[in-house]
C-alpha positions, 0 to 999 in steps of 0.5 A: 087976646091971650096971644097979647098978654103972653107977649107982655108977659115975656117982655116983662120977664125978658126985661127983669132978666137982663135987670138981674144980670146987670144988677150981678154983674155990676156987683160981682165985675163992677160992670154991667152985663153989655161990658161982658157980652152982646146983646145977641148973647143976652137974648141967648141967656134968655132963652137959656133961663126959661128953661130951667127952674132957677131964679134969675139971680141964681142964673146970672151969678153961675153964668157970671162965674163961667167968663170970670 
């Protein structure tokens, strides 16, 4: 059973991720986040975000400011 609940744990955290990143795309380019990238690379991104100590937002606007 825990197996089933980290799996909706990290869909759920997955999910508001790329909410977030298109949420500052939208805002920062005026395009969501699929305009920029794949959803390969999103899934990348992802990965990428679990293993730092920031909040979604803060990651989204750096990697923002790295393709613009």
């Amino acid at each position: 059973m825990a197996h089933y609940y980290e799996n909706i744990e990290t869909v759920e955290s997955r999910s508001l991720f790329i909410d977030t990143l298109s949420d500052v795309s939208t805002v920062m380019t005026r395009y969501g986040i699929y305009a920029h990238i794949g959803y390969g690379s999103i899934e990348k991104l992802f990965d990428e975000f679990k293993h730092q100590d920031l909040p979604a937002r803060t990651f989204a606007k750096r990697y923002l400011r790295t393709i613009h």
